[in-house]
N, C-alpha and C positions, 0 to 999 in steps of 0.2 A: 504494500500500500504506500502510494507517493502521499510523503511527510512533508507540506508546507511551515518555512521557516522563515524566524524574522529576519527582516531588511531595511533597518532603520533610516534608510536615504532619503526613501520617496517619503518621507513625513518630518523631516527638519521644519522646524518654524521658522515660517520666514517674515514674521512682523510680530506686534504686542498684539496680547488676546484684547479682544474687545469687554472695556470692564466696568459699561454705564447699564442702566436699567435697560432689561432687554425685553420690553413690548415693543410693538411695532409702531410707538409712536415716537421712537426714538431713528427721525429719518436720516440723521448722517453721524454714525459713530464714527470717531477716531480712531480707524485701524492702527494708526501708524505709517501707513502707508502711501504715498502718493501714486497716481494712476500713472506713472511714469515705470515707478517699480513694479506695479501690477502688474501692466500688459508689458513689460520691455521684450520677453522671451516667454516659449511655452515651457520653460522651465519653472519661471517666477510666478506664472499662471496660474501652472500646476501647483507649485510649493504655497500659494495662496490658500487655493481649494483644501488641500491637504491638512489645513489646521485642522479640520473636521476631524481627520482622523488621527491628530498627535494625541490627545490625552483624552483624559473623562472631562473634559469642559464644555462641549457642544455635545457629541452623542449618549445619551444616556447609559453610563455604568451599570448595569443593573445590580454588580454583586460590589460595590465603591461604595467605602465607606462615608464621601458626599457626594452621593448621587442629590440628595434634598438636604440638603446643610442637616445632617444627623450620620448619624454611625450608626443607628439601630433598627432603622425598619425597614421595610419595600412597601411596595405597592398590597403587597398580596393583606398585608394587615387593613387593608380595604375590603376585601373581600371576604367570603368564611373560610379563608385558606389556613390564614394566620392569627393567631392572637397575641399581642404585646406582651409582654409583661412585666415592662417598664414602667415605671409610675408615670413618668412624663414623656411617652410615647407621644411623635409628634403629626403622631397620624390621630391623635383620639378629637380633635375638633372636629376635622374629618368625619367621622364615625357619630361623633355625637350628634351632625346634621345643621353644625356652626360653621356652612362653610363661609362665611362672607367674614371670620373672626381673622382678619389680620390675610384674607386673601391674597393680598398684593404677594406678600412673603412669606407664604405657609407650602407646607410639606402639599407638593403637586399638582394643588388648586391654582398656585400662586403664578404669575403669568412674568414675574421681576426678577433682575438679579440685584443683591446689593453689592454685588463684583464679584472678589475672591470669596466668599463664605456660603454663598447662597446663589445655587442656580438652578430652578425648578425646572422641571419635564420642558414644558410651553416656553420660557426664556430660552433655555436651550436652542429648540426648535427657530423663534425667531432669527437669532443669531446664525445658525445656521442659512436658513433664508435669505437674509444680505449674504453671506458669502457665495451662497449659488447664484443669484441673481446678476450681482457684481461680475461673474464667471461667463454669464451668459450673454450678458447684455454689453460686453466688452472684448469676446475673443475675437474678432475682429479688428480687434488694433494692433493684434499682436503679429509684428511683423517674422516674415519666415517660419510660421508654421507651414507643417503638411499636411492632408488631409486625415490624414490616420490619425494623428496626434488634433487635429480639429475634433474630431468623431469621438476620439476618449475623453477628451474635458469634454465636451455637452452631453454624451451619455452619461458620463458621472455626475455631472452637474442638475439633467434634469432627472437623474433617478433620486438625487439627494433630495431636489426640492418638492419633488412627489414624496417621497416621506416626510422632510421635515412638516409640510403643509398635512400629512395624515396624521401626525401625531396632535395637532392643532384640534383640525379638525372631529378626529374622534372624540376628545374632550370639549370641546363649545359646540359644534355644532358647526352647520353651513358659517363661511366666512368671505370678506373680502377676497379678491383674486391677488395674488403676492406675485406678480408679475414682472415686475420691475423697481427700480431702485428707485428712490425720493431723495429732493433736493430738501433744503429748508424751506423755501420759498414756495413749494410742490404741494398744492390742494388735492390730499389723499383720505378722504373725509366721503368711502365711497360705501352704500348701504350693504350689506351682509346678502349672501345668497344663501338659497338652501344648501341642504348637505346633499342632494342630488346635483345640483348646478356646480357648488365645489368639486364635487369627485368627478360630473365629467371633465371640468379643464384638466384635475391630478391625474385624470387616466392620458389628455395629451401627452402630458409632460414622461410619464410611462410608456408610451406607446413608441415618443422618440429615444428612448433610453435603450428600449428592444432593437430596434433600428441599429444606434449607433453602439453600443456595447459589444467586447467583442465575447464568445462562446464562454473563454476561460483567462486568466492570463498566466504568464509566467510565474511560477513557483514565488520569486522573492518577491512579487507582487499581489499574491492570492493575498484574498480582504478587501479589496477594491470593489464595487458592485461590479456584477458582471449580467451578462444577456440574461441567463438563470434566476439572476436574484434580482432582476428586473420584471422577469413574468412570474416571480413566485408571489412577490408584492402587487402585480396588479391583481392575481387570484387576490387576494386578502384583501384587498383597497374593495375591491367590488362584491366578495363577500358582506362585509361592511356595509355597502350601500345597497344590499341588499337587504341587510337586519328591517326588525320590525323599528327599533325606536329612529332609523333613518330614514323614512317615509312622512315623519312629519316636516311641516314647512316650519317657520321659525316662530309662530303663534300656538302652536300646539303640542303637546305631548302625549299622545295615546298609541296603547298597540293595535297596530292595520294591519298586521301580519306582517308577511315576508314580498316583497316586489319579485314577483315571480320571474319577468325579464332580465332582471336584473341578475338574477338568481343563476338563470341560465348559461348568462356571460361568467358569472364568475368559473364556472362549471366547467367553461370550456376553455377560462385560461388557465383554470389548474388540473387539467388534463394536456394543454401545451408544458406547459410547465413539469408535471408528469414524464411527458415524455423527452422532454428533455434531459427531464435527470435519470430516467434510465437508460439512455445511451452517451450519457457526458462518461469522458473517460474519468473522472474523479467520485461525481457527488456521487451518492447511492444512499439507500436506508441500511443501516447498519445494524449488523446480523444481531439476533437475541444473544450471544454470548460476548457481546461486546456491550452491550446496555448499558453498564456500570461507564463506560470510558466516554461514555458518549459527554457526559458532562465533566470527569476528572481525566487529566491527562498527566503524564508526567511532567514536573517543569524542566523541562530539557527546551531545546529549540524550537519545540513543535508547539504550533498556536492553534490549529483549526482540525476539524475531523471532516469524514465525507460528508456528514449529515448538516454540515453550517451552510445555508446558503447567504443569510444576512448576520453578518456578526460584525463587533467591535474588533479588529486583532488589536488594538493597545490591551495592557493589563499593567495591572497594581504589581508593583513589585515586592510590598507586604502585602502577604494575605492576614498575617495574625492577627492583625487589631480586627479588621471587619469579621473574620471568620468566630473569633471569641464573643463578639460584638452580638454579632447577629446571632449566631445558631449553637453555644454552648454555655452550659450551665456547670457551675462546681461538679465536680474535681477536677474537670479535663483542662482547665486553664491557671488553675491555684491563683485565682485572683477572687480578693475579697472586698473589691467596689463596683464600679460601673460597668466592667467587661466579665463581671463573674457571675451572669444569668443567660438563658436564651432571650434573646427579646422577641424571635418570632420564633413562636409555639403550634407547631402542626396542629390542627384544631379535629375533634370529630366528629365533624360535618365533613371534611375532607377526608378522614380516614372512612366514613363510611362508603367514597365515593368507589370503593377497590371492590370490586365483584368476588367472589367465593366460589369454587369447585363444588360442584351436589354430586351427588351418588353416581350420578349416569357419566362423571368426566366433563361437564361441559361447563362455564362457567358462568353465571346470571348475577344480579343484582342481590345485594343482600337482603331489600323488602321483597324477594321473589323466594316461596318456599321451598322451588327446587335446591336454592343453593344450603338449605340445611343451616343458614345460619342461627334460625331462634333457639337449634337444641343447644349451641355452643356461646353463646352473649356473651353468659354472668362465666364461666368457666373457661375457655379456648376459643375468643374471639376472633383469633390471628393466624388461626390453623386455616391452612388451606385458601389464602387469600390469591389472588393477581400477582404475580412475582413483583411487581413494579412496586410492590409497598413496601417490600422487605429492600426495595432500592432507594426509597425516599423516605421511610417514619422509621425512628428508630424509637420503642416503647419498653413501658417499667418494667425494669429485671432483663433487657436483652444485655449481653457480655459487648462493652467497648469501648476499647483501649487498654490501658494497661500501666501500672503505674514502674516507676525506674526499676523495681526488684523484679519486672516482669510477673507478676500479679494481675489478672485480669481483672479489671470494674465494670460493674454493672449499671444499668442505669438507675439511677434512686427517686425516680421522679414518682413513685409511688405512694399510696397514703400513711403519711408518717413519717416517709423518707429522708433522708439527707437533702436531698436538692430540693423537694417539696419543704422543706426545713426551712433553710435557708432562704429562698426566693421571698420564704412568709414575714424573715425579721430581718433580711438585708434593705440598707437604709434607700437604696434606688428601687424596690421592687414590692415592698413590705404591704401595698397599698394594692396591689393586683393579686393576681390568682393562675397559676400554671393550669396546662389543659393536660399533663402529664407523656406528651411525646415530647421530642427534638424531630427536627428536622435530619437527615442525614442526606439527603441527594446532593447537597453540594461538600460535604464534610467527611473526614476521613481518619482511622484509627490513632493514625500517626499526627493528627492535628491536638496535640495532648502538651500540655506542660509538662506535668510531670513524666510522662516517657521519653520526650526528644527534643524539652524544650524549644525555642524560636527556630529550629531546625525542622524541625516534624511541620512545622506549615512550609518551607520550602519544597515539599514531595511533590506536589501538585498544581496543578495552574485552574483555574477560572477563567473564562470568558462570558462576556455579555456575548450572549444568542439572540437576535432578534428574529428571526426564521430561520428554522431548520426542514429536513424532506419531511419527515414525519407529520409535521402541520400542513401540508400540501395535499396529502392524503386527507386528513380530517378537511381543513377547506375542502377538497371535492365532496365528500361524503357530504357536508352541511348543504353544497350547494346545488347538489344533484337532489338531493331530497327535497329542499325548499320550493326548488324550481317542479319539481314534478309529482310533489306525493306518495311517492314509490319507491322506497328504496331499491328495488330491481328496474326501474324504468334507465333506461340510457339515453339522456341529454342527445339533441342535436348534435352533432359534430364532436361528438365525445365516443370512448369505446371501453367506457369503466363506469359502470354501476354506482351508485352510494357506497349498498352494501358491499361491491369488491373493494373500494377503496378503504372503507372504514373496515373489514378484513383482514387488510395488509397490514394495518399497524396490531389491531390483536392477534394474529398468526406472530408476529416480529415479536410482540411481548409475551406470548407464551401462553397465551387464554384461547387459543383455537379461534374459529368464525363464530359471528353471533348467532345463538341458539332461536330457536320459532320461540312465539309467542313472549316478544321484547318489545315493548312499543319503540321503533326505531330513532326516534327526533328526542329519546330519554337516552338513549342508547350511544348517539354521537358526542350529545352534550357530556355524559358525563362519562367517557372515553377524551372526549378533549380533557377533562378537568384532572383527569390522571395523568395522560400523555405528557401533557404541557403543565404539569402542578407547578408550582412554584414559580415557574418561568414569564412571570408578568402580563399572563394574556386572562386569567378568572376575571380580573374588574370590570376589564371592558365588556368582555363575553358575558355576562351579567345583566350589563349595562343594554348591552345593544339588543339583548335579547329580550328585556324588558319584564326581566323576573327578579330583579335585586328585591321590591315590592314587597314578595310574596318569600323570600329565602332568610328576611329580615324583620317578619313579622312576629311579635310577642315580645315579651321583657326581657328576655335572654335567648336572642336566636343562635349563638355561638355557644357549642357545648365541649366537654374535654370527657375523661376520663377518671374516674373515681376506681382505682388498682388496690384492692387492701389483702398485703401479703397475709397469708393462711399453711399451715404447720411449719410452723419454723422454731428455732429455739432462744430467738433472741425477746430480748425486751424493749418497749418502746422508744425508752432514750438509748439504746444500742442502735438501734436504727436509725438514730438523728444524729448520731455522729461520723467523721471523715472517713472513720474505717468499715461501716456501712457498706463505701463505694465494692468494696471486694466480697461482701458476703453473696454468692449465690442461691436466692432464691426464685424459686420454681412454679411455686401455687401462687394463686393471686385469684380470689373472686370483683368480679368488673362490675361497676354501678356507670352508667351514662349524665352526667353530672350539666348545669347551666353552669359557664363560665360568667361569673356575674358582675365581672369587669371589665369586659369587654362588648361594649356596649356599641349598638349596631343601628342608627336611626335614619331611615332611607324614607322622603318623600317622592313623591312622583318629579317636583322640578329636578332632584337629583341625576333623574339621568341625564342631565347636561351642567354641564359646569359653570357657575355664575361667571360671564365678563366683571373686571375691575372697574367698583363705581367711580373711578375716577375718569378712566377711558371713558365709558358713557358717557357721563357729564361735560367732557373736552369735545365731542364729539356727534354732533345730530343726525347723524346717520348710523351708527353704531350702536343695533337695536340690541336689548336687553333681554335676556333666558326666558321662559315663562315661569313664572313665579318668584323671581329675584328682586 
């Protein structure tokens, strides 16, 4: 298998990052730059464009530790993925349904940068935006280019600005056209379109990126978008504008269903897209006994696997602080302040989403009787699950890590436990409530203090995934189903099924084809929600599908796990202490428990994200969410 490695050339900076507030009513930042330097060569051009992809300051990090000015959360603690369990989690305004509290500069809402400290999802995105546009609307000055070298800036350029504008846009809603650059003097004060009139211009701008992109590129340039991750994104962009909550115009919020047409197109570009990645000589879906590397790789030279079609290749050169930060709890980090809890907490609403093995071999939903789950709840709720859990949840009593005597630890996140201990009277946590998993899909044995110290995080590397093949498959599946009712009906100009392609990924995971009598549109949805757990796509898929509503309903819709060990010979302060971590215990009776601090409050205007009342106010055309 060809191993793509870095090449730090093509991404030297070649100016100062832009460091003012970055909505888009900031019409002429100071790059640093003059148009002299910009266009002088398609070296400078290039190296221009290129900031995009030097660090985590324009493209979103997903596993950086300031991806939203914090160390401790993602996105997914938006959704029922995650629960915090930081007191001052900076996602709980969020959650609690205050999004307009400090909007401007809050975790994800916020559309601002305050420079160096704070650059939310949408700042990002704009900032991005002037540098595409700048790119496009000036390679023509650039004396002695060729056309080859013409064709890779603007298919980079407009495949960049077709995402940066989807990342906008799936958050607000239909927007402005981001077409071009503004002067100061430049009356840019233009009314908002819908989110169908937006996605068709973003599918131009895709359409030229197919065009001019070439197949694959060179080895020290893999990372770059290419033709592939040009049509994997237009599947996705038009999946999207296919959803139900993208049919409303900008006065209304209701679900209409799915835009059947639209449904269809997406259908048939992730069926091009399909076939492209099965005769590209690199990408492929990557085989069931490789599942685990698909997200951990060794940190050697190697940044990408076959399965990335859209990824960040920059990465963090410490992983330690984010990785303790975000996904581990006492003992594995022997720290006793603010890096010694998980902050995001697998929740079980997510662990329920893992199908179960019944008697006949086949594998169903666990509210389905075939899969035998009621006789095993309260006693062996874990036996026999979707392999993909024991790849992402790691729960109370599983053996891991190891402390320096080579001693195995267990996890204590059980009732009465050491880490349930702790988390209760530690001075950052004392005030929330663990759901008693970790997370383990991004995280690994050797990621331990006491086994291998600051060392044991260098084993591994991270990458931000923003599409991989595996979601190309479920896009078909969603969008073959939507468009036709049928999961066996075959789309127009397509020659893959729903059910073949949603198939493909549970044959790849190890759960065989889906079994008769599955309602199929439950069966995608919550295959996505496995497939892609953690990996930043639950909120929006939520969102656009127009069920957060109804996933969010009651006083405590986020629940955990109540674990309480059963024949063992310890006593309960034995069990709250350090050496805890190495007692193996076996039994454990399971109670389903409300996590009752993580608090979940979704109105109907939520599925759009308030614009900044200042923007509106500067701006009379610059219409307002409904209900903001």
């Amino acid at each position: 298998m060809r191993k793509h490695k870095l090449n730090w050339i093509w991404i030297i900076l070649l100016g100062l990052f832009v460091g003012s507030c970055e909505d888009y009513l900031d019409r002429s930042p100071d790059d640093g730059l003059s148009e002299d330097d910009v266009y002088k060569d398609y070296s400078s051009l290039l190296g221009f464009m290129d900031r995009i992809f030097q660090n985590d300051d324009i493209l979103i990090f997903t596993h950086g530790i300031n991806s939203y000015s914090n160390t401790y959360v993602t996105v997914g603690n938006l959704s029922d993925e995650y629960a915090s369990v930081r007191d001052d989690d900076p996602s709980k305004f969020v959650n609690a349904g205050n999004w307009l509290e400090n909007a401007g500069t809050r975790f994800e809402i916020g559309s601002k940068s305050d420079g160096k400290n704070f650059k939310s999802a949408i700042s990002r995105a704009y900032t991005g935006l002037r540098i595409v546009n700048r790119v496009i609307s000036g390679v023509d000055q650039v004396k002695s280019i060729t056309d080859d070298q013409r064709r890779k800036l603007l298919g980079q350029a407009h495949f960049l600005r077709a995402y940066f504008y989807f990342e906008i846009i799936k958050r607000y809603g239909g927007m402005p056209i981001f077409d071009q650059l503004w002067g100061a003097s430049d009356d840019f004060d233009f009314p908002r379109k819908t989110y169908q009139e937006s996605n068709a211009w973003m599918q131009t701008d895709l359409d030229k990126a197919i065009e001019y992109l070439p197949i694959s590129w060179p080895d020290e340039e893999h990372g770059r978008p290419d033709r592939v991750s040009a049509m994997a994104l237009k599947a996705m962009t038009q999946l999207y504008a296919a959803s139900p909550l993208m049919q409303n115009d900008l006065n209304s919020i209701e679900n209409k269903g799915y835009g059947k047409e639209m449904a269809a197109e997406a259908a048939r570009s992730a069926q091009k897209a399909i076939n492209a990645i099965e005769s590209h000589e690199y990408y492929r879906l990557m085989n069931h006994d490789e599942y685990r590397s698909i997200q951990l790789m060794p940190n050697s030279n190697q940044f990408a696997q076959p399965e990335y079609l859209w990824f960040l290749r920059w990465h963090h050169g410490n992983w330690s602080a984010f990785v303790r930060a975000q996904w581990l709890t006492q003992p594995y980090d022997n720290k006793t302040g603010a890096e010694g809890t998980p902050y995001n907490a697998p929740t079980q609403n997510a662990v329920d989403m893992y199908e179960r093995k019944g008697a006949d071999g086949n594998y169903y939903p666990i509210t389905d009787p075939r899969s035998g789950y009621d006789a095993v709840k309260t006693t062996n709720p874990y036996s026999d699950r979707d392999p993909r859990f024991t790849n992402n949840i790691l729960v109370p009593g599983e053996q891991w890590g190891k402390n320096l005597q080579g001693v195995p630890y267990y996890l204590t996140t059980y009732s009465g436990g050491y880490s349930e201990n702790f988390i209760s009277t530690n001075q950052f946590t004392r005030g929330s409530q663990q759901t008693g998993y970790m997370c383990k899909k991004f995280i690994w044995p050797e990621a331990s203090v006491p086994l291998f110290g600051e060392a044991g995080f260098q084993l591994y590397r991270l990458v931000a995934v923003y599409i991989r093949v595996s979601q190309v498959y479920l896009d078909m599946a969603e969008a073959s189903y939507e468009a036709t009712g049928d999961p066996d009906a075959v789309v127009t100009g397509c020659t893959m099924s729903a059910r073949q392609a949603l198939n493909k990924i549970r044959v790849r995971a190890g759960i065989g084809e889906l079994p008769d009598g599955v309602d199929f549109r439950e069966a995608y949805r919550r295959e996505r929600g496995v497939e892609l757990m953690f990996e930043g796509h639950r909120w929006y898929d939520i969102r656009r599908w127009m069920i957060a509503e109804d996933l969010f309903k009651g006083e405590y819709p986020i629940m955990g796990v109540k674990a309480t060990p059963i024949n063992h010979s310890y006593t309960a302060d034995q069990l709250k202490v350090e050496k805890a971590c190495t007692y193996k215990l076996t039994d454990f009776t399971y109670e389903y428990v409300p996590v009752r601090t993580a608090v979940r409050t979704f109105n109907k205007r939520n599925y759009w994200y308030p614009l900044p009342m200042d923007e509106v106010a500067a701006l009379d055309n610059l219409q307002q969410n409904p209900g903001w």
